[in-house]
C-alpha positions as CSV (number, residue, x, y, z in Angstrom):
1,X,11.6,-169.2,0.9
2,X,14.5,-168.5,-1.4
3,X,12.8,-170.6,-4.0
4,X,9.6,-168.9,-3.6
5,X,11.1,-165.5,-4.2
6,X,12.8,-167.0,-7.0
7,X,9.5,-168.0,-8.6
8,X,8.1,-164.4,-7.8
9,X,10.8,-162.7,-9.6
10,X,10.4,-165.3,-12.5
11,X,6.8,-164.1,-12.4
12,X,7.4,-160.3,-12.1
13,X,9.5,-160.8,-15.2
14,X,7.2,-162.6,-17.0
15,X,4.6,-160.1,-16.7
16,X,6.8,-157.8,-17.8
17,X,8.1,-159.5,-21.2
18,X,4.4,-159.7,-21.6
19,X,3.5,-155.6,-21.5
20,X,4.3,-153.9,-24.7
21,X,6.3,-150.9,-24.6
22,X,4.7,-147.7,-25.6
23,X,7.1,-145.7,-27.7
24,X,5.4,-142.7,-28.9
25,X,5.9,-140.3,-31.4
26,X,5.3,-137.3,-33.9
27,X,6.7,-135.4,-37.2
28,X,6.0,-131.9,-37.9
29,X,5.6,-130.7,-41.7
30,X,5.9,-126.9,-41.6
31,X,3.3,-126.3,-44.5
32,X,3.1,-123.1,-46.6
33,X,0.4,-121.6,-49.3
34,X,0.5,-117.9,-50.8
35,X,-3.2,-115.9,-51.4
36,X,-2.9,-114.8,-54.6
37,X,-3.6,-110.9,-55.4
38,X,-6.2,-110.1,-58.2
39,X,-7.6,-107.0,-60.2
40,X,-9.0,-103.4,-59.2
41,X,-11.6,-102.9,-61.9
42,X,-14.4,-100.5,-62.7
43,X,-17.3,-101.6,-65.5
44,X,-20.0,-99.3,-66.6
45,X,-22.6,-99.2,-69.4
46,X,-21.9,-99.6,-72.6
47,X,-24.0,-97.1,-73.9
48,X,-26.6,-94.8,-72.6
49,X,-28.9,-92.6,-74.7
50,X,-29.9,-89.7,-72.3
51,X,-33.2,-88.7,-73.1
52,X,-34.0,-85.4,-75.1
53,X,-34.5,-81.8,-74.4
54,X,-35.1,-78.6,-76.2
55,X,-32.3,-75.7,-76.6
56,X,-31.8,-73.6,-73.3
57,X,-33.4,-76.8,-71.5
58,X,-31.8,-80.0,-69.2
59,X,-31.8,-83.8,-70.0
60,X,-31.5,-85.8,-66.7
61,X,-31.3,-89.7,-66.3
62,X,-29.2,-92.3,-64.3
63,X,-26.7,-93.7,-66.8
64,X,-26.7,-97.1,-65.1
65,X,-24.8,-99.6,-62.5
66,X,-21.6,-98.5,-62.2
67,X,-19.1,-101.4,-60.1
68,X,-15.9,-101.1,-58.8
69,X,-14.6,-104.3,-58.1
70,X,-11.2,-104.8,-55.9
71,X,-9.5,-108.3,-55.6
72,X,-6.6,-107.3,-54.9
73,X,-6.5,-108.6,-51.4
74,X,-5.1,-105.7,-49.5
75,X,-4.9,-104.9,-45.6
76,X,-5.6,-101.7,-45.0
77,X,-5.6,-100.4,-49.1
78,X,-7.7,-98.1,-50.7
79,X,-8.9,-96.9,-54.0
80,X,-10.3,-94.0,-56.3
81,X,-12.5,-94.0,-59.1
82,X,-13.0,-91.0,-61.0
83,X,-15.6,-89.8,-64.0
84,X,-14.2,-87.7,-67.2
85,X,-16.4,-86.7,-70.2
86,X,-15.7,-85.3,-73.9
87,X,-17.3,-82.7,-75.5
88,X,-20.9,-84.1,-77.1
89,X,-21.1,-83.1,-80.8
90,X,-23.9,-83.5,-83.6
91,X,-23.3,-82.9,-87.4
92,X,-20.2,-81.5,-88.2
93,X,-19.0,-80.2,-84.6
94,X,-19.3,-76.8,-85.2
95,X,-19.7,-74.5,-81.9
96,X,-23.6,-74.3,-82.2
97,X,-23.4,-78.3,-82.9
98,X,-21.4,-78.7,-79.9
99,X,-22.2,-79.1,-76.0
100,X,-19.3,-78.3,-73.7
101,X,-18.7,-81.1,-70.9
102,X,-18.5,-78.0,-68.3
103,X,-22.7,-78.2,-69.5
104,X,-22.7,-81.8,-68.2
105,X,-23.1,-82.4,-64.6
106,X,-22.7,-85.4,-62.7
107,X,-23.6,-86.9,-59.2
108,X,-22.4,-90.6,-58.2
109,X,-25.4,-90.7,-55.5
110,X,-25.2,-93.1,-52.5
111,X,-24.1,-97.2,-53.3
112,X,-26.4,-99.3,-54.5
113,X,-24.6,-102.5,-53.5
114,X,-21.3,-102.8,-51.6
115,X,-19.4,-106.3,-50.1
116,X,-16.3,-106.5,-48.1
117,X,-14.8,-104.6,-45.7
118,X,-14.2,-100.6,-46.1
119,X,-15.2,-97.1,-46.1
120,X,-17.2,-96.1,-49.2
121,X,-17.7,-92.7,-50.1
122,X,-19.3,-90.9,-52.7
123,X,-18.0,-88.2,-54.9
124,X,-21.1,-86.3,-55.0
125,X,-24.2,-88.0,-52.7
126,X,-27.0,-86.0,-53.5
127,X,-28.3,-83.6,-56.4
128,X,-26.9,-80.6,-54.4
129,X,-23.4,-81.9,-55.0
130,X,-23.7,-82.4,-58.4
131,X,-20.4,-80.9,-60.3
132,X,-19.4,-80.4,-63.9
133,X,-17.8,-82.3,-65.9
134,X,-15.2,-80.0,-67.1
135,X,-12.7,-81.4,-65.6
136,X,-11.7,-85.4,-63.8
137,X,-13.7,-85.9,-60.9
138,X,-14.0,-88.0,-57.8
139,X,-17.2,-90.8,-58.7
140,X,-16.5,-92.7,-55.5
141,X,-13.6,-93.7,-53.4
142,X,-13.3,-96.4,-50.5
143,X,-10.5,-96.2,-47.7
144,X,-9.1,-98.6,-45.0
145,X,-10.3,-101.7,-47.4
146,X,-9.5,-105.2,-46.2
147,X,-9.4,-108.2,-48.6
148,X,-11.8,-108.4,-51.2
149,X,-14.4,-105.5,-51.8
150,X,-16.8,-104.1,-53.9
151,X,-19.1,-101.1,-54.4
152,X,-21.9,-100.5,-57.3
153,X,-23.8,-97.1,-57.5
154,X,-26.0,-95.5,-60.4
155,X,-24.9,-91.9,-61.1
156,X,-27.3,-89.2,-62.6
157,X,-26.1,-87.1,-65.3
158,X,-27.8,-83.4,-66.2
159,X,-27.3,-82.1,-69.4
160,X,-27.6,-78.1,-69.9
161,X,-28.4,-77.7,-73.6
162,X,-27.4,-74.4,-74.4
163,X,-29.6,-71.6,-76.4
164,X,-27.9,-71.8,-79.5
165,X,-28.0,-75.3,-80.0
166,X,-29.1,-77.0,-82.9
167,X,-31.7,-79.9,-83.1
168,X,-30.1,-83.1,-84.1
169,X,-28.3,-86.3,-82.1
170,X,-25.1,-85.4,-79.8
171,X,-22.6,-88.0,-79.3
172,X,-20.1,-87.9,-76.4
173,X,-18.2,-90.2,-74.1
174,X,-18.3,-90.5,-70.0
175,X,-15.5,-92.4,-69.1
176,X,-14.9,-94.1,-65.5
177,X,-11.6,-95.1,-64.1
178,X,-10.1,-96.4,-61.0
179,X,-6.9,-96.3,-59.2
C-alpha cells in the first residue's frame, strides 16, 4: 500500500509540474493632454453702400452677416460685442456735407445662426429698439458660454438725412468689436 501511495504522490506531482502557473499582471501609464484655448473674434462686411434717400428723408437696409466667433474654450465665460460709427461726410465735410452718427440708428435683430452652448442676446431685437449711434452700443452679447460658440445676426441700419443736407456720396465707418 505504501508503494501505491508512493506512485500516487509521484503522480499528483507530475500533474502538477505539468500545469503552468498563471502569473498575472498590469502597468498603469498616467497619461496627460492640454485643450488648447483659441480666439474671440467678430467679422462683418467689408463694405456696404446703404441705399439713397432725399434731404429730411431715411435710408434703411441690413448691412449684412455679422459673426462672432468664440474658441476660446471657456466654462461658464461670456462675451460682448458692441457697434460704434463715425460721422458720414461728402465733399469737403462741411456741416451741411456732414451726417451726425446720433442720425444713424441701429438694431442687431434676433440671430441668424448660432452653435454651441450659451445665452445669446441681442442689443436691440426689433425696430422698436433701434438706438443711435452716437455713442458705443451693445450689438449682441452671450452669457454662461461653454466651450466653443458662435452667433451670426444681420443688423439694420436707418439713416435720418437731415434738411440741410446736400446731394452727393457720404462716406462713414460702422465698426464692430467684441470683448
Amino acid at each position: 500500500m505504501r508503494s501505491q501511495m508512493i506512485a500516487a504522490a509521484g503522480a499528483v506531482a507530475l500533474l502538477l509540474a505539468a500545469v503552468p502557473v498563471s502569473s498575472a499582471s498590469s502597468s498603469d501609464t498616467n497619461t496627460t493632454f492640454t485643450v488648447t484655448s483659441g480666439l474671440l473674434s467678430i467679422s462683418s462686411p467689408a463694405s456696404k453702400a446703404l441705399g439713397a434717400g432725399p434731404p429730411n428723408g431715411t435710408i434703411t437696409s441690413q448691412l449684412g452677416a455679422v459673426t462672432v466667433s468664440d474658441a476660446r474654450g471657456v466654462l461658464n465665460g461670456s462675451w460682448t460685442a458692441t457697434v460704434s460709427a463715425t460721422d458720414f461726410t461728402s465733399g469737403g465735410g462741411t456741416p451741411a456735407e456732414t451726417i451726425p452718427k446720433p442720425n444713424v440708428s441701429y438694431w442687431s435683430g434676433t440671430a441668424t445662426a448660432s452653435s454651441g452652448v450659451g445665452v445669446f442676446a441681442p442689443g436691440q431685437a426689433t425696430a422698436l429698439n433701434a438706438q443711435a449711434l452716437g455713442i458705443t452700443r451693445t450689438a449682441f452679447s452671450a452669457s454662461v458660454v461653454v466651450g466653443n460658440n458662435s452667433v451670426t445676426w444681420n443688423p439694420t441700419i436707418v439713416v435720418s438725412v437731415p434738411a440741410a443736407a446736400v446731394a452727393g456720396d457720404y462716406a462713414g465707418v460702422i465698426t464692430h468689436s467684441v470683448s
